[in-house]
C-alpha positions in Angstrom: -50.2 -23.7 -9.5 -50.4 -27.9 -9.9 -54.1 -27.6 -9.8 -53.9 -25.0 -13.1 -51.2 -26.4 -14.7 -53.4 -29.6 -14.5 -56.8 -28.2 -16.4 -58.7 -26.7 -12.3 -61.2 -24.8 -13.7 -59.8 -20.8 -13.1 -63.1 -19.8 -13.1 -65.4 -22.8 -11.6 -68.1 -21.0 -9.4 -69.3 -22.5 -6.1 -72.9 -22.8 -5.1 -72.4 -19.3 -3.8 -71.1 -17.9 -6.5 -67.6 -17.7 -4.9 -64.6 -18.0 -7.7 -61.2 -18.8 -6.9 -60.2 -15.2 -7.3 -62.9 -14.3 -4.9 -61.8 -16.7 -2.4 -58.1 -15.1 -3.1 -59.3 -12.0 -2.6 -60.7 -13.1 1.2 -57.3 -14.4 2.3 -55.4 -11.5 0.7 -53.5 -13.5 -1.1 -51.7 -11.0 -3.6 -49.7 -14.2 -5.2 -52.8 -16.0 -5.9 -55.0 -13.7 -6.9 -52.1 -12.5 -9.7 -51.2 -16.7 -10.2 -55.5 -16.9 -11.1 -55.6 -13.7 -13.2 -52.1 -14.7 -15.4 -54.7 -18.0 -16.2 -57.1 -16.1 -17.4 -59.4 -15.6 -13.9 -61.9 -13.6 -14.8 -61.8 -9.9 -13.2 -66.3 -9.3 -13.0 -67.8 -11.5 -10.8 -70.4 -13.8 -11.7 -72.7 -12.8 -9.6 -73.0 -9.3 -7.3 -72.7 -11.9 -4.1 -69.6 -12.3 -5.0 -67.5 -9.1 -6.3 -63.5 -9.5 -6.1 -62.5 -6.2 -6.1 -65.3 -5.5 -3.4 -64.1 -8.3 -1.3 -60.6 -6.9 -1.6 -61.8 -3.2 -1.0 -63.5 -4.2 2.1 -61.0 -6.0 3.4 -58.4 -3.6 3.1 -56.2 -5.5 1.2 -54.9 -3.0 -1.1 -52.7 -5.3 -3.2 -55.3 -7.6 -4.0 -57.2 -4.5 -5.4 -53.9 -2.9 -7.4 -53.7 -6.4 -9.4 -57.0 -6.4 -9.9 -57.0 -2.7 -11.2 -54.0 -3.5 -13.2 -55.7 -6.5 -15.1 -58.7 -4.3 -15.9 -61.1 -4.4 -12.9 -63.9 -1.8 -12.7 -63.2 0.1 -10.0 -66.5 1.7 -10.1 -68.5 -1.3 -10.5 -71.6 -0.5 -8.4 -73.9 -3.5 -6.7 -77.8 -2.5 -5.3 -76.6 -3.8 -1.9 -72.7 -3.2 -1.3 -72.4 0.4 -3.1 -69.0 0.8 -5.2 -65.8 -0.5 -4.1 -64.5 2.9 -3.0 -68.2 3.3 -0.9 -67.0 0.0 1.1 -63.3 1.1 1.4 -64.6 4.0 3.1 -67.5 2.0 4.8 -64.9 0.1 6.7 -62.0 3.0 7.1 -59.6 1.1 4.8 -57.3 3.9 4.0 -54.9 2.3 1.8 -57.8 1.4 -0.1 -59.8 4.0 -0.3 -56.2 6.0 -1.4 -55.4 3.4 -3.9 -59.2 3.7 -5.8 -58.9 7.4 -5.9 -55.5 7.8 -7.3 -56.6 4.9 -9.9 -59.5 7.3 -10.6 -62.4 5.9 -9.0 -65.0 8.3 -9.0 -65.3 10.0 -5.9 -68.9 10.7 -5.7 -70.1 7.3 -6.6 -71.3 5.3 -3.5 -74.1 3.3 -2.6 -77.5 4.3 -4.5 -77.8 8.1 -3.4 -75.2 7.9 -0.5 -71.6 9.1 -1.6 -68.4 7.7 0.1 -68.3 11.0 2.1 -71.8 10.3 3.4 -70.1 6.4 4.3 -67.0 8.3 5.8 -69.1 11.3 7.8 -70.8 8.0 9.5 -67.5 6.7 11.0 -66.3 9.8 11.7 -63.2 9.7 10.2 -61.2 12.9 9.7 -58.6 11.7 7.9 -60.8 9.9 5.0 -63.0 12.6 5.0 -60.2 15.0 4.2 -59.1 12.6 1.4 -62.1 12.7 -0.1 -62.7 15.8 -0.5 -59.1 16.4 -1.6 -60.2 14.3 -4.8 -63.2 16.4 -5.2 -65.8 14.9 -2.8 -69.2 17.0 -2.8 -69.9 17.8 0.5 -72.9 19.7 -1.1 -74.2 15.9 -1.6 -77.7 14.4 -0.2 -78.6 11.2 0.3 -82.1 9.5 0.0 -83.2 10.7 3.3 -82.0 14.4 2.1 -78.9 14.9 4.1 -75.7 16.4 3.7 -72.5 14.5 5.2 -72.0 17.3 7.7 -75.6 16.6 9.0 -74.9 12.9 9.6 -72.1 14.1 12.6 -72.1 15.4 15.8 -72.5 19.3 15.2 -69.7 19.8 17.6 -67.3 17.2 16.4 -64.1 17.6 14.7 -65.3 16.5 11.5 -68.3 18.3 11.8 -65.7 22.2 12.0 -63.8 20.2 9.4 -66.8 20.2 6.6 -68.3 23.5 7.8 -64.2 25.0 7.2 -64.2 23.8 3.9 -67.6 25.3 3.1 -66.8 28.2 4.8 -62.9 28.8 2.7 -64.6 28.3 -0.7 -67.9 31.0 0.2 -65.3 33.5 1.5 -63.6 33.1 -2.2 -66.7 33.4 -3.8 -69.5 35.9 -2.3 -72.6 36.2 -4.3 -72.3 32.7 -6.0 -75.0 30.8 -5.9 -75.9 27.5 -3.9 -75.7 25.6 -6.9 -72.6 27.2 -7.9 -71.1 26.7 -4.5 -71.7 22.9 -5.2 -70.5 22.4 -8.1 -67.3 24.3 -6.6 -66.8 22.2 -3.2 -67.1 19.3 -5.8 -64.1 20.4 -7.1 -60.8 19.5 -5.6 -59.7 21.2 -2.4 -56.0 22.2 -3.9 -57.4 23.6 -6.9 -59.1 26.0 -4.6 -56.5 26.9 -2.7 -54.2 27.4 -5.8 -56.1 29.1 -7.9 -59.1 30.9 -6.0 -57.4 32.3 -3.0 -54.1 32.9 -3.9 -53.6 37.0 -3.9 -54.5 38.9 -6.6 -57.3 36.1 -7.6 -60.7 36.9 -5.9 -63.0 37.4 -8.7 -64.2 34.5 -10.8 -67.5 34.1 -12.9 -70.0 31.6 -11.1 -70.3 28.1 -12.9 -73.6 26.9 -14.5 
């Protein structure tokens, strides 16, 4: 706070491309990340080596990434190499995280070039993200570079595994005769919205998208 008060440079950039709010971002530092962006920090990197709000993401250090949010961050910011924030959340099982993106509307399908944070989530094998995910809308219908689905990136008898293949499985029994693509562009929609309004009673016919 001396230091700015004084004329320190809130954006002065290290050889590596590392900013004071980056560096804030590494410690967690909720405090002096909002101290640097109330003097004017700036909120996009300088470089892609050197995202804040990826930093923060991967770290888990959900604070960091709510100011940074709230001083007008993009949260889907993608870089060739990391993916988008939300990709690393998942990437590294930061819950809080990869909850706090989501709800800020981070776009659920947007990961690292073709891979989707469900295809991130499907490699660590993590239930409970994967179920988020896909409560927000997550494709499992999605393939990567290598032409994969997330459910073909598990252990065809792990939990996760019964966990995508019930989720395929609710919305084709509420939709017989749709189409693959149909079906896709349905299990990209968000789980409760199926629930509520495809299999309640008295709601089991409903014309295929296109």
């Amino acid at each position: 706070k001396i230091l700015l008060k004084h004329g320190a440079q809130v954006n002065g950039v290290t050889t590596d491309w590392h900013t004071p709010l980056f560096n804030a971002c590494v410690s967690g530092s909720r405090d002096c990340v909002n101290l640097l962006l109330q003097h004017g920090a700036s909120v996009q990197p300088e470089s892609d080596l050197a995202s804040p709000i990826h930093e923060a993401a991967r770290r888990g250090h959900v604070e960091c990434v709510d100011s940074l949010i709230a001083y007008g961050g993009n949260i889907d910011h993608k870089i060739s190499h990391l993916g988008t924030p939300l990709y690393l959340a998942c990437q590294n099982q930061q819950k809080a995280c990869v909850k706090k993106l989501l709800e800020s509307g981070a776009d659920v399908n947007q990961g690292k070039g073709q891979d989707s944070p469900l295809h991130a989530v499907a490699r660590t094998a993590s239930e409970e993200l994967a179920c988020l995910l896909m409560d927000f809308g997550a494709d499992t219908q999605a393939k990567n570079a290598e032409g994969k689905r997330p459910v073909e990136l598990v252990s065809p008898e792990s939990p996760l595994a019964q966990l995508f293949l019930e989720r395929e499985d609710r919305v084709t029994l509420c939709c017989p005769g749709w189409s693959a693509v149909a079906l896709s562009r349905l299990t990209a929609t968000s789980a409760s919205w199926i629930s509520d309004k495809m299999c309640s009673p008295g709601q089991q016919s409903f014309m295929p998208l296109v």
